[in-house]
N, C-alpha and C positions, 0 to 999 in steps of 0.2 A: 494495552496502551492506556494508561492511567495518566495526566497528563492535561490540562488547559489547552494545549494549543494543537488540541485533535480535532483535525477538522472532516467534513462526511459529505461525498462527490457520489453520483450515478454515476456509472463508465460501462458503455456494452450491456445494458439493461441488469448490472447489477451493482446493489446498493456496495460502498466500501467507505473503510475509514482511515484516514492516512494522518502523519506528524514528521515535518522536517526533523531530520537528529542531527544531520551537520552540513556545515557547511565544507569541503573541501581545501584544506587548503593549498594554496599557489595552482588555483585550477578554479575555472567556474561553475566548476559540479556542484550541485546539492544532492544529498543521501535523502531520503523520505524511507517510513516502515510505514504499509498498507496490508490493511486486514481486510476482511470480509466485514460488514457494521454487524458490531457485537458478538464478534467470537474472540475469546481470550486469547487464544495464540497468533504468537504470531507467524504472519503467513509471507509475507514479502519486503523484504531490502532493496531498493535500487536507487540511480543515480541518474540528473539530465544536467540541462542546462540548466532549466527554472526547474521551481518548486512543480507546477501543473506539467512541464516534459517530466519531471522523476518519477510522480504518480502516473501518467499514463504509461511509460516502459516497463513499471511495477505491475501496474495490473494487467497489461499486458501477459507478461512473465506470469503472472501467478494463474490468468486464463488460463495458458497456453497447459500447463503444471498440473492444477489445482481445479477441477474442475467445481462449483459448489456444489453439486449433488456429493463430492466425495467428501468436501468440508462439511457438508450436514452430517453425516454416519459418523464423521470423527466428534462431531458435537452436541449431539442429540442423543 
């Protein structure tokens, strides 16, 4: 995520970084992509109402997924 308008939330005692990429249209969903803070891939795609529901179902999801001990071994 290369990008101005990335912005970096704590969630579940771990650090991430997130960026709206669309807004939905004829729907009131917003799309966010949420990484780990500063790992080059990317790790998560989802959708809420708002911008902070898209990022929590995201990181949610990527918990539930992506453990970071497993995202460290991928990046270290």
């Amino acid at each position: 995520m290369a990008n101005d308008s990335i912005k970096q939330i704590h969630l579940y005692g771990h650090d991430f970084e997130y960026a709206e990429i669309e807004k939905i249209p004829f729907s009131k969903e917003v799309r966010v992509q949420v990484n780990y803070l500063g790992y080059p891939e990317r790790i998560g795609i989802g959708s809420g109402e708002t911008v902070e529901k898209a990022v929590e179902n995201t990181v949610k999801k990527i918990l539930e997924t992506t453990p970071l001990d497993a995202a460290k071994i991928l990046f270290d």
